[in-house]
TIBAZA-79678 format. One record per residue: x, y, z of N, C-alpha, C in turn. Coordinates in steps of 0.1 Angstrom, whole numbers, padded with zeros to 4 digits, always signed. Layout:
N
XYZXYZXYZ
...
end
This chain:
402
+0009-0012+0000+0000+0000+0000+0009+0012+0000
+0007+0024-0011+0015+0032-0010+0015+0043+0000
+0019+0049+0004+0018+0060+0017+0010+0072+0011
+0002+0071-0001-0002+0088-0003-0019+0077+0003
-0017+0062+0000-0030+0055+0000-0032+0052+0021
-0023+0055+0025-0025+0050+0041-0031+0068+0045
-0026+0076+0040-0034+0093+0043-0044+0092+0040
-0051+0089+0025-0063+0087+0024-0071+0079+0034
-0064+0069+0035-0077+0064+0047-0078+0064+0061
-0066+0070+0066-0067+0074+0077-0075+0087+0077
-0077+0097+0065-0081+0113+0069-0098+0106+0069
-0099+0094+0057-0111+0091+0057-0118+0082+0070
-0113+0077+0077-0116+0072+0090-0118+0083+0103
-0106+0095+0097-0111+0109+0106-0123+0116+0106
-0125+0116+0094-0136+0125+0088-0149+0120+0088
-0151+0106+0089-0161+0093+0097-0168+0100+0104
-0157+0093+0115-0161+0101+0130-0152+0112+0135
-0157+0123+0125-0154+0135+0127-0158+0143+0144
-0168+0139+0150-0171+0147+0161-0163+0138+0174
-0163+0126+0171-0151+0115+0181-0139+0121+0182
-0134+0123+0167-0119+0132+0162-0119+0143+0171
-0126+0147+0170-0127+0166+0175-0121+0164+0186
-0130+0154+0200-0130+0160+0216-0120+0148+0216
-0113+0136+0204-0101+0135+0206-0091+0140+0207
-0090+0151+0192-0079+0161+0195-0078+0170+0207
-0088+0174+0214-0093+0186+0226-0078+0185+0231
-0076+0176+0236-0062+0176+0244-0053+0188+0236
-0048+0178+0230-0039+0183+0220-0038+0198+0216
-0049+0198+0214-0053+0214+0211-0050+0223+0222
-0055+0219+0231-0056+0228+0243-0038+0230+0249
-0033+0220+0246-0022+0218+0252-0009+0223+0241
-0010+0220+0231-0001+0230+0223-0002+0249+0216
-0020+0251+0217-0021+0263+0222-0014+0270+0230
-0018+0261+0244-0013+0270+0256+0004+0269+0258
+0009+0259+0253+0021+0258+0255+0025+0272+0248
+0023+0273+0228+0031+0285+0224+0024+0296+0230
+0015+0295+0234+0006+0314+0241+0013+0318+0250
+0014+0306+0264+0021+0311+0278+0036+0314+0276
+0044+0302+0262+0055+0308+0261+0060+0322+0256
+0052+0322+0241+0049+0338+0233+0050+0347+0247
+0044+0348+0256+0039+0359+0262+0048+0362+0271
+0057+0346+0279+0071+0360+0287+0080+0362+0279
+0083+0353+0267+0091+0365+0259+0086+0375+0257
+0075+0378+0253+0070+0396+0250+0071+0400+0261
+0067+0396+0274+0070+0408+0286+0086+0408+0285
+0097+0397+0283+0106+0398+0284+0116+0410+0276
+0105+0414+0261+0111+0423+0254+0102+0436+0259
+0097+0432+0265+0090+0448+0271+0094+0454+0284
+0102+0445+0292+0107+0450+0299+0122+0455+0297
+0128+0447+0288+0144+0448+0280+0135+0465+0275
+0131+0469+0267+0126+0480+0264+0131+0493+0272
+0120+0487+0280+0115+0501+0292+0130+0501+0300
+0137+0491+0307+0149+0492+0309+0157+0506+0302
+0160+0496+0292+0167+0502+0283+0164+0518+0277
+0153+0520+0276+0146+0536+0277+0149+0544+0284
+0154+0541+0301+0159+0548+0311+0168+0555+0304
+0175+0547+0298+0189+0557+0296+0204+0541+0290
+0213+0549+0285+0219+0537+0284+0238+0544+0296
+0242+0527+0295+0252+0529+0304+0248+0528+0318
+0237+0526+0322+0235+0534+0336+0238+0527+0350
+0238+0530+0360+0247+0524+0372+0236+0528+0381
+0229+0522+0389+0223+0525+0400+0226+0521+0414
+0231+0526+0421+0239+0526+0437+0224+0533+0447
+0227+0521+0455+0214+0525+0464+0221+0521+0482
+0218+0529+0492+0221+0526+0504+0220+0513+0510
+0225+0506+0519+0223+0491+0519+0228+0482+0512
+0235+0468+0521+0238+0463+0511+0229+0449+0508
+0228+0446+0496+0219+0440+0493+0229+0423+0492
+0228+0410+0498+0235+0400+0500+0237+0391+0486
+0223+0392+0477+0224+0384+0468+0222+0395+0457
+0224+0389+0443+0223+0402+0431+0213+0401+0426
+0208+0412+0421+0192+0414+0414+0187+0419+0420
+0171+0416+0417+0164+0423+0431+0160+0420+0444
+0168+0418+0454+0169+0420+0467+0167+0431+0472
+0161+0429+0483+0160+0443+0491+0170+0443+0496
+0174+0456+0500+0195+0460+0508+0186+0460+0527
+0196+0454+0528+0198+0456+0547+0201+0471+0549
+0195+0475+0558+0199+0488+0564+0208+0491+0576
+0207+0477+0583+0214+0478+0594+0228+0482+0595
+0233+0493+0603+0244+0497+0604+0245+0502+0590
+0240+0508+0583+0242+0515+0569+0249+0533+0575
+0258+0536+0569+0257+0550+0575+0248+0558+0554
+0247+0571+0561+0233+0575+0551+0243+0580+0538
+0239+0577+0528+0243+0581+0515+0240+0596+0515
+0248+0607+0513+0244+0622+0511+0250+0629+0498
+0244+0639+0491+0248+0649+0484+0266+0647+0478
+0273+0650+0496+0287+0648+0494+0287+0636+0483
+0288+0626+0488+0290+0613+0481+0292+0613+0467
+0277+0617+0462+0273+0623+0448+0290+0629+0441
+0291+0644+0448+0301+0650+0448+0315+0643+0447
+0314+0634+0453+0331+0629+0456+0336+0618+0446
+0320+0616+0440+0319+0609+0427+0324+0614+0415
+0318+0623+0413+0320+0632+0399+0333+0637+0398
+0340+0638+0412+0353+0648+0412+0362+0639+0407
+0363+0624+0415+0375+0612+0415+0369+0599+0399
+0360+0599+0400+0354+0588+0390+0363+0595+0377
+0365+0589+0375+0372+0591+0359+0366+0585+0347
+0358+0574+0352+0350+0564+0341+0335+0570+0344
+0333+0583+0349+0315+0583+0351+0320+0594+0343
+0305+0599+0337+0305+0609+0329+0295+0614+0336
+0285+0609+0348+0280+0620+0351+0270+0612+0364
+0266+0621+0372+0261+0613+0390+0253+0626+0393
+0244+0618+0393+0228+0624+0400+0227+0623+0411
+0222+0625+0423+0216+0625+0436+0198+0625+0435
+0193+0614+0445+0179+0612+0445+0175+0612+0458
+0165+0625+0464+0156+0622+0476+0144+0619+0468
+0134+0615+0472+0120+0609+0468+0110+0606+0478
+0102+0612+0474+0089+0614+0484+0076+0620+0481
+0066+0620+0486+0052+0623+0478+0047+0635+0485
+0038+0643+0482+0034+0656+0485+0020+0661+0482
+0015+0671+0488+0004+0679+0484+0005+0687+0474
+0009+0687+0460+0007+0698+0453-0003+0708+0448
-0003+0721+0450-0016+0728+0450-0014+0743+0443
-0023+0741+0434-0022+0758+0424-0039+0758+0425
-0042+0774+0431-0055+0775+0432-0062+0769+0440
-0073+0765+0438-0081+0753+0443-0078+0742+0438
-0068+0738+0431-0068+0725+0426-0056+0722+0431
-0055+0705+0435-0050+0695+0447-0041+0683+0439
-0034+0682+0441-0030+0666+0434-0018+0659+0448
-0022+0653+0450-0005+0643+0460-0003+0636+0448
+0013+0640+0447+0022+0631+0435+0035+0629+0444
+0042+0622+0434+0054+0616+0438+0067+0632+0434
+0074+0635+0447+0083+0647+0445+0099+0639+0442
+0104+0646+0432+0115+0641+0430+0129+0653+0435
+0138+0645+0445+0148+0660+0443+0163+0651+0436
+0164+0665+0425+0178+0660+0421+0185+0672+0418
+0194+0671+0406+0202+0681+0404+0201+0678+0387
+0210+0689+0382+0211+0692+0366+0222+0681+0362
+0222+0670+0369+0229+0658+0358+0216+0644+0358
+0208+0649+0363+0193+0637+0365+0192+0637+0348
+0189+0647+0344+0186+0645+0323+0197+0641+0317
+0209+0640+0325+0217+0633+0316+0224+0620+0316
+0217+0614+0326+0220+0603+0332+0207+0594+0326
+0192+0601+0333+0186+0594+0328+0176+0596+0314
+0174+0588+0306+0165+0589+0293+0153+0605+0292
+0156+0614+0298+0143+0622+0295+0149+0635+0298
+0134+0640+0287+0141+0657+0283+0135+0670+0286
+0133+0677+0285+0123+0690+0291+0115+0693+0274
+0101+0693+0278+0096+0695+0265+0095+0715+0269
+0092+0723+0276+0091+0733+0274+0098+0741+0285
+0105+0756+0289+0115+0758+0299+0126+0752+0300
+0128+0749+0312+0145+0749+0318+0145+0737+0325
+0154+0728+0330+0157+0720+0338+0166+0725+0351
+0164+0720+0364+0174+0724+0373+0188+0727+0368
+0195+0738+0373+0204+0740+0375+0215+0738+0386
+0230+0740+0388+0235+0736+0394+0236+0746+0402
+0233+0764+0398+0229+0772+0405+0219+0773+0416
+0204+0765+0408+0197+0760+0418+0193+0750+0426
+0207+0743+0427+0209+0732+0437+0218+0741+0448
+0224+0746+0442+0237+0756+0456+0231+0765+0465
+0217+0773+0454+0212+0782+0461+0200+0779+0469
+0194+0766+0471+0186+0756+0472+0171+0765+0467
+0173+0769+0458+0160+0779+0452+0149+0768+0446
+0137+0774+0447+0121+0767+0451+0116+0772+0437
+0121+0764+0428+0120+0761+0412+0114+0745+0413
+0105+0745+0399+0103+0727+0403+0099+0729+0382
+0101+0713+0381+0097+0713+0368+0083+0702+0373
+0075+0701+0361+0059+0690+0363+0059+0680+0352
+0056+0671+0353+0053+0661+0344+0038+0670+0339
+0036+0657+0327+0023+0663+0318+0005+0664+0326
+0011+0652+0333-0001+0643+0337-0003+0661+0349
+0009+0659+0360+0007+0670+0368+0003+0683+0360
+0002+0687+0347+0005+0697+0346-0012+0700+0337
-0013+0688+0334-0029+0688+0328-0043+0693+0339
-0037+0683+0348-0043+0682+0363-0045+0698+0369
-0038+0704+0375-0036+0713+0381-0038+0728+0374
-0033+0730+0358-0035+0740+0345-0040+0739+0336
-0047+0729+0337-0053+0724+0327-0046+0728+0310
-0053+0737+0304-0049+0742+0293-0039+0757+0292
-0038+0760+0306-0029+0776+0307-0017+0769+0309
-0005+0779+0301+0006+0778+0303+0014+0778+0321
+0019+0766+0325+0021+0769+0338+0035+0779+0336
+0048+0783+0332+0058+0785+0332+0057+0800+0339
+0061+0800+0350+0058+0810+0358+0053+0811+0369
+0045+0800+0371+0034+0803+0379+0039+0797+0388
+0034+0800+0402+0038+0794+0412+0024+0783+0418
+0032+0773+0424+0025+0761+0431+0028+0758+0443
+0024+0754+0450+0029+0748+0467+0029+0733+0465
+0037+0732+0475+0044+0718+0473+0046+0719+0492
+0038+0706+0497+0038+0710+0511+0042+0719+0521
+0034+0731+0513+0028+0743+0517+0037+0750+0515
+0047+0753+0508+0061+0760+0503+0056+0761+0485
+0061+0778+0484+0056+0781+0472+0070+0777+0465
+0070+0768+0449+0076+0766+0440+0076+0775+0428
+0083+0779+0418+0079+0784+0409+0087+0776+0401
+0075+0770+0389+0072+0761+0375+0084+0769+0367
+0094+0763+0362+0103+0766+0351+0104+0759+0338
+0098+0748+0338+0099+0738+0330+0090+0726+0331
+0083+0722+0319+0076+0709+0317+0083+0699+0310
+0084+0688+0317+0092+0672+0311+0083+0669+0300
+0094+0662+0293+0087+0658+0279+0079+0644+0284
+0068+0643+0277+0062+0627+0277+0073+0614+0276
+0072+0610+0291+0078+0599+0292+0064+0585+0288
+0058+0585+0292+0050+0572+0290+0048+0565+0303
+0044+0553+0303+0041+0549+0312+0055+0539+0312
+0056+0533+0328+0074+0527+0327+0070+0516+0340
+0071+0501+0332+0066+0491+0342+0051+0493+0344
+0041+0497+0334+0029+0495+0336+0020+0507+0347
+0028+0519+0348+0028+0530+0356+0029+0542+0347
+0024+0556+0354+0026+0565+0344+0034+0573+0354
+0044+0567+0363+0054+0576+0371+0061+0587+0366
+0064+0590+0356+0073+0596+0348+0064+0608+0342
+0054+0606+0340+0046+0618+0336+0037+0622+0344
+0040+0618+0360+0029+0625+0367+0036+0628+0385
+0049+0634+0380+0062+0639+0391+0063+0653+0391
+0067+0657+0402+0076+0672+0402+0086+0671+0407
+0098+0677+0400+0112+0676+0402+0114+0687+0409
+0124+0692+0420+0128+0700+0423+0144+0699+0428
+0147+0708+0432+0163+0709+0433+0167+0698+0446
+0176+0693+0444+0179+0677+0458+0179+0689+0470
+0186+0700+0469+0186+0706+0484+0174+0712+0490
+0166+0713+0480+0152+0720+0482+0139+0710+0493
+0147+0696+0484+0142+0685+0490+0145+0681+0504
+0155+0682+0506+0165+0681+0516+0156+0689+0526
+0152+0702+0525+0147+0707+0534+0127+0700+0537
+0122+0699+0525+0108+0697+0524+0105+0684+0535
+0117+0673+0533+0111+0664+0535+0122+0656+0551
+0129+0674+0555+0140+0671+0565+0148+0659+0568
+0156+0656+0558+0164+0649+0556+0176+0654+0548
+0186+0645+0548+0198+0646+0545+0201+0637+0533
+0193+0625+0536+0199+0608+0531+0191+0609+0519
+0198+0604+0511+0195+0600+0496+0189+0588+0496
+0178+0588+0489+0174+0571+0486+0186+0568+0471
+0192+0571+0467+0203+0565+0460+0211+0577+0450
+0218+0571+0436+0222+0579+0433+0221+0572+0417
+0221+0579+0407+0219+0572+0393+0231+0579+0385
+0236+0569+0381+0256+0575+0374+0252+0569+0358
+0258+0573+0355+0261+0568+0340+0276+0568+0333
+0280+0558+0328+0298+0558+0330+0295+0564+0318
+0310+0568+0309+0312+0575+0297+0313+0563+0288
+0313+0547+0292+0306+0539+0276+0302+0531+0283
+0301+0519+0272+0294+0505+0281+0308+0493+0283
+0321+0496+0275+0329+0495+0280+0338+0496+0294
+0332+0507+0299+0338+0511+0313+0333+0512+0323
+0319+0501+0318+0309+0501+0332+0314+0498+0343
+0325+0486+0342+0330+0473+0347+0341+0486+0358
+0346+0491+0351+0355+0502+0361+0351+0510+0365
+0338+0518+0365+0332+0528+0366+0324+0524+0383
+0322+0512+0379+0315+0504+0392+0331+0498+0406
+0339+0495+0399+0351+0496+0407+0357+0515+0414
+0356+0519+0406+0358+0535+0411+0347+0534+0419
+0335+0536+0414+0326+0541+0427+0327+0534+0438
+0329+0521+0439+0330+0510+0450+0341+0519+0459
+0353+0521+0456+0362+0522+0459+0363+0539+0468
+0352+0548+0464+0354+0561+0467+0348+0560+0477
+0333+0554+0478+0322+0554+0485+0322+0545+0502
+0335+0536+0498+0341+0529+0509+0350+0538+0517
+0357+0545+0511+0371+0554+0518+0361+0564+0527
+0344+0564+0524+0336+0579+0525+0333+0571+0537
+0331+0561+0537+0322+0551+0547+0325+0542+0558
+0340+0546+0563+0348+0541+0572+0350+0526+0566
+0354+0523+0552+0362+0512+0549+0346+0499+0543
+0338+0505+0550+0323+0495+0549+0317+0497+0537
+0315+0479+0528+0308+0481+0514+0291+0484+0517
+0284+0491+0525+0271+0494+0531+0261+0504+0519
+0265+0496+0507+0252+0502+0494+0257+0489+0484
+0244+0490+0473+0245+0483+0467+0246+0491+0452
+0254+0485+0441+0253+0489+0426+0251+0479+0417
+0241+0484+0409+0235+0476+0402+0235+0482+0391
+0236+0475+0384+0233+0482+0365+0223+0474+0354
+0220+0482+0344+0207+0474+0341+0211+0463+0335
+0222+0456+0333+0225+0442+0326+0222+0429+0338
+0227+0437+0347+0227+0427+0361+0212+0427+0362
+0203+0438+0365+0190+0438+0367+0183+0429+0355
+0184+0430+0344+0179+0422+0334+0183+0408+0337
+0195+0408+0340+0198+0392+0341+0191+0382+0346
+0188+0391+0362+0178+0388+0372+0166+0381+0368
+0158+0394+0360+0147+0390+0357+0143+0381+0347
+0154+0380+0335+0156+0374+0326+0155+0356+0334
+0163+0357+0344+0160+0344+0351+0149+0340+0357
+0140+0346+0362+0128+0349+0369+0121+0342+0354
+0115+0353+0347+0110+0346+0337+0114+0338+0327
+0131+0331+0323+0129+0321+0320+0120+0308+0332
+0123+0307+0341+0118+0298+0356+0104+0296+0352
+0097+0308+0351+0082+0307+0350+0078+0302+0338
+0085+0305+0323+0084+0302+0314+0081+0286+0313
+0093+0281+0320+0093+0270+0324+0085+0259+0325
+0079+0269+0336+0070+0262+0347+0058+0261+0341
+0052+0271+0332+0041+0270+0327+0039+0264+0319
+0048+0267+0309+0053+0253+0300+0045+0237+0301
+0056+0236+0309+0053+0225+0317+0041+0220+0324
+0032+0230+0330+0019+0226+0334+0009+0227+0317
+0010+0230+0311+0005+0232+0297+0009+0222+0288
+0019+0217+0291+0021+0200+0284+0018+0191+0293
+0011+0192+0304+0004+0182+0306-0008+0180+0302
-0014+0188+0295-0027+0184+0283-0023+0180+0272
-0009+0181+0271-0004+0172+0259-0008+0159+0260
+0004+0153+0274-0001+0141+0276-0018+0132+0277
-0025+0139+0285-0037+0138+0287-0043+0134+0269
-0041+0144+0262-0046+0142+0248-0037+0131+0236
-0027+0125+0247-0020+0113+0241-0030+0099+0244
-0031+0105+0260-0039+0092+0264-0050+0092+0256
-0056+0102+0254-0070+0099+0244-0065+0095+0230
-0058+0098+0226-0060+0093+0209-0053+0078+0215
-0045+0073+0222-0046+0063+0226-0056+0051+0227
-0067+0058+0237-0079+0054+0244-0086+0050+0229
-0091+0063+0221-0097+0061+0204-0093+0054+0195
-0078+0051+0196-0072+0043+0183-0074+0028+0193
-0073+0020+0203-0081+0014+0207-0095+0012+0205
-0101+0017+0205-0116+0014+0206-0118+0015+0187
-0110+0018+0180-0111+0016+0163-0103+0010+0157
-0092+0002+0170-0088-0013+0167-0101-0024+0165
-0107-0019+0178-0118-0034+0180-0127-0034+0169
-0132-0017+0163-0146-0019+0158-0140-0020+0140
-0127-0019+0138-0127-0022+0127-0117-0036+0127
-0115-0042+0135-0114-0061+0134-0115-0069+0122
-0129-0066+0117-0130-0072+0106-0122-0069+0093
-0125-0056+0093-0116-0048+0081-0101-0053+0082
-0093-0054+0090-0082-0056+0091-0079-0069+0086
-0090-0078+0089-0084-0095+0086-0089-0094+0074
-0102-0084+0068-0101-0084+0055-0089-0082+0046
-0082-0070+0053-0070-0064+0043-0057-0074+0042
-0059-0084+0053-0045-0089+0058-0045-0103+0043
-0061-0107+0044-0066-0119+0035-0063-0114+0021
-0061-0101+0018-0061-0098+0005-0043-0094+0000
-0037-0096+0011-0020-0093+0009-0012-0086+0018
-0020-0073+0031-0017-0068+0035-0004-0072+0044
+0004-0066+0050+0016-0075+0056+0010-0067+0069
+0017-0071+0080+0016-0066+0095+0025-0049+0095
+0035-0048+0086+0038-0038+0085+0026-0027+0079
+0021-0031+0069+0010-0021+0063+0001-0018+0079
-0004-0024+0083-0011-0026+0091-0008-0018+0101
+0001-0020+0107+0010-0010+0116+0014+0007+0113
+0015+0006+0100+0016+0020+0097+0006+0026+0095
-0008+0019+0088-0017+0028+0085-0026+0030+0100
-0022+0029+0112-0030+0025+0123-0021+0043+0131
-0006+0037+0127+0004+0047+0134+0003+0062+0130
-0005+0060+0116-0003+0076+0104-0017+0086+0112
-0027+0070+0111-0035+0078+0115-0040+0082+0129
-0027+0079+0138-0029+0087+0151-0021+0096+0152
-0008+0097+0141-0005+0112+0138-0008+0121+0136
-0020+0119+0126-0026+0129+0116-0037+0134+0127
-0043+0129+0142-0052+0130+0152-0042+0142+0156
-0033+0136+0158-0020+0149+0168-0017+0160+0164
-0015+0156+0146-0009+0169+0142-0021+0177+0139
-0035+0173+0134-0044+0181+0130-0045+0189+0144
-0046+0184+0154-0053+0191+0171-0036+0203+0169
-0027+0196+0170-0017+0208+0167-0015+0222+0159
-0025+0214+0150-0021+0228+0141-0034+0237+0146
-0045+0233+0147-0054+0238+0154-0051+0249+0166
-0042+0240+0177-0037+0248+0190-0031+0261+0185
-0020+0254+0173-0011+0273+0169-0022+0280+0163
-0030+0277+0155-0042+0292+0150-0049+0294+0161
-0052+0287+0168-0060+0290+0184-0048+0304+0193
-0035+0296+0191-0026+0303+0201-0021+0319+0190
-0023+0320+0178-0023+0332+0170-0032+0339+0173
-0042+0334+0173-0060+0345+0179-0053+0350+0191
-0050+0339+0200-0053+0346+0215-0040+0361+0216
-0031+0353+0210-0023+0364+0212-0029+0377+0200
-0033+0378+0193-0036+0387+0185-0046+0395+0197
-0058+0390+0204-0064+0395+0212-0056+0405+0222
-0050+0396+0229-0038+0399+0246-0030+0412+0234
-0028+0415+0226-0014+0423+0219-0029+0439+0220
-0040+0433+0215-0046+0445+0215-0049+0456+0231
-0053+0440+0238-0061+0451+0253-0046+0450+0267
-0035+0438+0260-0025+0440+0272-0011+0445+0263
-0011+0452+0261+0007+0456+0248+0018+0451+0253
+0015+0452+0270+0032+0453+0278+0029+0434+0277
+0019+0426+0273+0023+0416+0278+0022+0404+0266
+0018+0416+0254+0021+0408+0234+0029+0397+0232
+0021+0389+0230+0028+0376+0225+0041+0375+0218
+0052+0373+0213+0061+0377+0205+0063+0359+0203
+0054+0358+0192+0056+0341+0184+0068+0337+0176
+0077+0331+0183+0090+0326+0175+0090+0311+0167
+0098+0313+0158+0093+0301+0148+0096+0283+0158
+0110+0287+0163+0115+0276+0170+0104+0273+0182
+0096+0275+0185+0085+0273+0193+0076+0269+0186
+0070+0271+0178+0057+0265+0171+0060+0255+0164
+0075+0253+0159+0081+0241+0152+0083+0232+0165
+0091+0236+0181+0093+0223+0189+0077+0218+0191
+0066+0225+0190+0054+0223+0199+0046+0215+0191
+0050+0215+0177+0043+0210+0165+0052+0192+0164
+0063+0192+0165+0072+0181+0165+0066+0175+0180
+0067+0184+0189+0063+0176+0201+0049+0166+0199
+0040+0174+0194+0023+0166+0194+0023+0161+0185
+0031+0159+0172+0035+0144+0166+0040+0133+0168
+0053+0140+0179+0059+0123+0189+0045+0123+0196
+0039+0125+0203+0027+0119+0211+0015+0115+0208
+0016+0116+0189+0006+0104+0181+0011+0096+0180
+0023+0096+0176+0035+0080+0174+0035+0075+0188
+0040+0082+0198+0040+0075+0211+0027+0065+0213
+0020+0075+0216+0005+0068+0221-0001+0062+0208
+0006+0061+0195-0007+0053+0191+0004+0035+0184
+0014+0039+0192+0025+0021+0188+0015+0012+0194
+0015+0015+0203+0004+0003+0213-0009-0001+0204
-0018+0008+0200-0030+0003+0197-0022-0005+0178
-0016+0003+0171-0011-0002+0161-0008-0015+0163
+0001-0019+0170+0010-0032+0174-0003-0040+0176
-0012-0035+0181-0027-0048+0184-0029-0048+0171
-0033-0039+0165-0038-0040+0154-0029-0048+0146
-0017-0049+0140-0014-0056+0130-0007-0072+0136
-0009-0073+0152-0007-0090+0151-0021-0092+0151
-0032-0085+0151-0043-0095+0147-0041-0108+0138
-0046-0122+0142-0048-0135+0137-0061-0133+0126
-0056-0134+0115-0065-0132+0097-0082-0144+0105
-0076-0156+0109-0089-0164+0108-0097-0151+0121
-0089-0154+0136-0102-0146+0140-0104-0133+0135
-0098-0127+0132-0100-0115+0127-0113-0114+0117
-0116-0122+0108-0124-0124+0097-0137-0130+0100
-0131-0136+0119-0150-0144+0124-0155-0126+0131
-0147-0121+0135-0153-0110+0143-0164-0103+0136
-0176-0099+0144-0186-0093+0140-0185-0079+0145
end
């Protein structure tokens, strides 16, 4: 029997019992779906977060108080920490030879108020190297100066969000606002940052000068500092210099942590490969499940077609024919539910890409090809057994079966 003649009669034994076929494939379907969807989808967060990363700014080095024991995201110990200050910043910029440039960050939230109108947002204090360290630019006015960091002058720039809110449509540049209960005056509006990790932090901030802060929020201590070395070559030393300045500042003690976004990626990069994983893995277990069924079915169309088989065997068939057309046609059960699962798992992601963006499928070929080879070994697997019955069937009983 030729092989284009064992496809014919296996698609025509499918097509039979076409509604048997269906909730045989179900497995299958459901399980190579979900396998490429849940995998598609932490690669696309995985490039969505490589993104927004990356958007901050490039080169960049983040040193935070505390030292944190393991890498990535850990929270830092505080204990015995002495406080990261302004100086530090300073002592950076002066000796670093590999930074091109060190911000200082207090952070804290506030009443802001022009007129009658109210907002609590998140206050940012830094200095005139924050824009050049990190990704964002002033769409209209000035950005802090180094003038008014020295003079601790009550200048603030607004995000858009803050600036829609509170001026609606009038030019703020000028105007003054309070900022827990201390008048500011508006020099400048940040350009549209976006939303960053599924937040619209970036466009709904007011910046003011770090010493301004310093006073607002009576403190000294920096919640960190954001550097940027002069390439991506000199990260590696740029992070040895700061190590090395910020210890001599701190009686000998490594009491902060530095991180940069490759290490941070790494992290998470391992995070969601783990889950990737894991989901994976719970989503091929409807693989199996839908092996056992075409298993369970090519059994039960061993028994009911008995006859037919000792017919075909009486007319020349060999036990190989027999075996193969039994084997093809529990492939063609696998691979149809397969191909089914990937147009199933293209919709859904077509759907999730419209109402979730940050979490868009990104379908790679080597996934729809392992997931597609996978649910064809699990028509061959599961269907040797019922084959193997099938072709040692005995021609005489075979030919008495009713």
């Amino acid at each position: 029997m030729k092989f284009i003649e064992f496809l014919r009669v296996a698609f025509a034994s499918i097509i039979e019992n076409s509604l048997r076929s269906f909730l045989t494939m179900l497995g299958i379907i459901i399980g190579v779906g979900s396998v490429i969807l849940l995998v598609s989808m932490t690669t696309g967060f995985r490039e969505y977060l490589v993104g927004q990363f990356m958007g901050l700014g490039t080169n960049l080095i983040i040193v935070n108080p505390g030292k944190t024991e393991t890498k990535g995201l850990g929270s830092p110990g505080f204990e015995g920490v002495q406080k990261m200050t302004k100086s530090d910043t300073i002592a950076i910029k002066r000796n670093a030879t590999s930074v091109a440039a060190a911000s200082s960050l207090i952070v804290g939230t506030a009443d802001v108020r022009y007129l009658d109108r109210e907002r609590r947002v998140m206050i940012v204090g830094t200095d005139e190297a924050f824009i050049k360290v990190i990704n964002i630019g002033v769409d209209s006015g000035s950005f802090i100066s180094a003038d008014d960091v020295d003079a601790s002058r009550r200048v603030c720039m607004i995000g858009h969000i803050v600036k829609n809110e509170l001026f609606r449509s009038k030019n703020p540049l000028g105007d003054i606002i309070k900022i827990g209960g201390s008048g500011f005056r508006v020099i400048g509006i940040m350009e549209r940052k976006g939303a960053f990790m599924g937040t619209d932090n970036f466009d709904d901030v007011v910046y003011i000068p770090v010493s301004a802060a310093e006073r607002i929020f009576n403190t000294d201590r920096l919640l960190g500092m954001r550097i940027k070395a002069r390439s991506a070559g000199m990260i590696e030393e740029a992070k040895r210099q700061i190590t090395s300045i910020l210890k001599k500042r701190h009686n000998n003690k490594e009491d902060f942590t530095i991180l940069t976004q490759e290490s941070l990626l790494s992290s998470l990069n391992a995070i969601l490969k783990t889950l990737s994983a894991v989901l994976a893995g719970i989503a091929a277990i409807s693989l199996l499940v839908g092996g056992i069924g075409i298993m369970n079915i090519m059994l039960v169309s061993v028994r009911e077609r008995t006859r037919e088989i000792g017919i075909r065997k009486a007319v020349g068939a060999t036990k190989k024919d027999i075996l193969l057309q039994f084997l093809i046609e529990s492939m063609m059960l696998s691979l149809m539910g397969g191909t089914i699962g990937i147009l199933i798992a293209f919709t859904g992601g077509f759907i999730l890409s419209r109402f979730i963006p940050q979490m868009a499928p990104v379908m790679e070929l080597w996934n729809i090809a392992l997931a597609t080879l996978f649910s064809a070994c699990v028509g061959v697997f599961f269907g040797v057994y019922p084959a193997y019955r099938a072709a040692n069937q005995e021609i005489i009983e075979a030919l008495r079966h009713e």
